[in-house]
C-alpha positions in Angstrom: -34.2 17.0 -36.6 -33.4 14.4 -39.2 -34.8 10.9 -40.1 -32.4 7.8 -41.4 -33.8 4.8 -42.3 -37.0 5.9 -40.9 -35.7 6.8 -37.7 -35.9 10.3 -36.3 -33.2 12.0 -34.3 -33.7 14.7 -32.8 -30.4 17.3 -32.7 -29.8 19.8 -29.2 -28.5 23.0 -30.4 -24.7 23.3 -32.1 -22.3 25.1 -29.2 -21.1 28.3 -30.2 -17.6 27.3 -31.4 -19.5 24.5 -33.6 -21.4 27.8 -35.2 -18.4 29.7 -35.9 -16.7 26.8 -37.4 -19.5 26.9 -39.5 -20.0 29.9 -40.2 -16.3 30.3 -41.6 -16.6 27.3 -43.6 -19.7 28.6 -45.4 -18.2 32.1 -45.5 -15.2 31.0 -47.6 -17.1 27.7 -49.6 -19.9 30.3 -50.5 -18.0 33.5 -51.6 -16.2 30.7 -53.3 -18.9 29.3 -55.3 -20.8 32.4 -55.7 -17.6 34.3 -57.3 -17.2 31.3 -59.6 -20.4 30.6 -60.2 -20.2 27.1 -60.0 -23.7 26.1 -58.1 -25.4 27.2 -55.1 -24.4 26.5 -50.9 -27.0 25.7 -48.3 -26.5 26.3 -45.0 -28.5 23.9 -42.0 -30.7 23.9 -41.0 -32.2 22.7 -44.5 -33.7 19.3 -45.1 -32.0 16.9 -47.8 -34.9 14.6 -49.0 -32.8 11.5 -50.3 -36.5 9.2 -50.1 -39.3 9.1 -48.2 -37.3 7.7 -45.1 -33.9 9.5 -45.9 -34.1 13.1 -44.4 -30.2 14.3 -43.1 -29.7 17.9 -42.9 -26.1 18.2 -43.0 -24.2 21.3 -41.9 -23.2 22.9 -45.4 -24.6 21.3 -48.7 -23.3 22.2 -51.9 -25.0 21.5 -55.5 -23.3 22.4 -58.8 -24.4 24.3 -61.4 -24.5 21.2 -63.5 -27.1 19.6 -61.3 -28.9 22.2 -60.3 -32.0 21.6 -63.1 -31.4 17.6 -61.6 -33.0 18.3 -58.4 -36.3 19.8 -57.0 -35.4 22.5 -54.7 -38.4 24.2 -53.0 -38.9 26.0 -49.7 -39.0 23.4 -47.7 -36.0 21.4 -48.3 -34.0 19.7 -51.3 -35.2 16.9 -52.7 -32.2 14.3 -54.6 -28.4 13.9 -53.1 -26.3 16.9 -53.2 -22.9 16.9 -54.8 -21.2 17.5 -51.6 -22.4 17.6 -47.8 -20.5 18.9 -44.8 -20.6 17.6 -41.2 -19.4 19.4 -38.2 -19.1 17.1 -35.6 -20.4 18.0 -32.3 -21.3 15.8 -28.9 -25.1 15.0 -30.4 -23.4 13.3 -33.4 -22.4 10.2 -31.6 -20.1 7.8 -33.5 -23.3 5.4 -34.6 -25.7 8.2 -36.2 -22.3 9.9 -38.0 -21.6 6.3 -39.5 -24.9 6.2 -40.1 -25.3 9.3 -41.9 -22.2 8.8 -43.7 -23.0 5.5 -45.3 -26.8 7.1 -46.4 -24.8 10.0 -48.2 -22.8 7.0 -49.8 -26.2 5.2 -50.8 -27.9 7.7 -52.8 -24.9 9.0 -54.0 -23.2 12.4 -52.5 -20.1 12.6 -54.4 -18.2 14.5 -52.0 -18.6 14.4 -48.1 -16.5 16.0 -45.4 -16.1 15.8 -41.9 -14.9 18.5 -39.4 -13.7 17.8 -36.1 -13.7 21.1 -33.9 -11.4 19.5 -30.9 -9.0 17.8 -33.3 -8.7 20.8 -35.3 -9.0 18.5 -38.4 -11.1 18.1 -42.0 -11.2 15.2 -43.7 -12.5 15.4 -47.3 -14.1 12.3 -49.3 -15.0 11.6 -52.5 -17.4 9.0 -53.4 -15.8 5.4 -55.4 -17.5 2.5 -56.4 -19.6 3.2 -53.4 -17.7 3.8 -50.5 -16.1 7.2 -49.8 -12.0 7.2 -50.0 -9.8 10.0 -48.7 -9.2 12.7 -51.4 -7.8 16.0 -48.7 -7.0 16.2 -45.2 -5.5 18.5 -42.6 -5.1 19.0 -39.2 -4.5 22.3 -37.5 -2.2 23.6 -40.2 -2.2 23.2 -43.8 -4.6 23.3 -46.7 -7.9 20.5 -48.4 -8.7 21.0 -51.2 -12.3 20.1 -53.0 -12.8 17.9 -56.1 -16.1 18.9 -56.8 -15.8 22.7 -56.9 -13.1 22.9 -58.8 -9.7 25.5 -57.3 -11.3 25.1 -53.9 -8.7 25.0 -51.2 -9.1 26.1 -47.8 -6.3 26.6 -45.3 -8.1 25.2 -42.4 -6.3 27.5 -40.2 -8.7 29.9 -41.4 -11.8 27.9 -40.5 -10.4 27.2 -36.6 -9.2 30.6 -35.9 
């Protein structure tokens, strides 16, 4: 479930080759981050409280170390934008609540967001300028992205597919 613009959407549950997408992104991102210490990883479904109408939960959410004394993060979800948020698309996120969500992330200032596309076999990383997000890293079904906010991140997506 998550509210945009004080709208609520309500999300059927992620197919079984959406979850282990997922879970081999957040299995390499977070033994990443945790061997570097470099912040903490969240895994949906957890609440990211932007304002009191802004409520995504994206897929994976990543906060740096940096940042982490910036935002309140309690047992009930993470209040202030996250310096990176996944998305793993699936048949629920229908082109309009994806734009949607994208351009919130770009609003309250998300740094990083990518995109993963299970059937195209493709990620898409993008980093945050003078508001608008602008292709940093991309792959499709072979080959390596790379993150700029956690720094010697690079994932050969083949890993993440397979």
């Amino acid at each position: 479930m998550i509210i945009l613009k004080n709208r609520l959407y309500i999300m059927p549950n992620p197919s079984i080759t959406y979850q282990k997408i997922l879970t081999n992104l957040v299995t390499e991102i977070g033994y990443f981050v945790r061997k570097n210490k470099l912040g903490e990883v969240y895994v949906a479904p957890v609440s990211v409280d932007l304002d009191e109408n802004n409520h995504p939960e994206p897929d994976i959410i990543f906060i740096a170390i940096s940042r982490i004394n910036d935002l309140v993060i309690d047992e009930k979800a993470i209040k202030g934008a996250p310096d990176l948020v996944v998305e793993v698309i699936s048949k629920a996120n229908y082109k309009k609540l994806r734009e949607a969500k994208k351009a919130t992330y770009a609003e309250f200032g998300v740094t990083e967001y990518w995109e993963v596309r299970p059937k195209k076999q493709t990620i898409t990383v993008e980093i945050l300028e003078n508001g608008a997000y602008k292709l940093f890293s991309q792959a499709k079904k072979t080959g390596n992205i790379q993150s700029s906010v956690i720094t010697g991140l690079e994932l050969a997506i083949e890993s993440i597919f397979s």
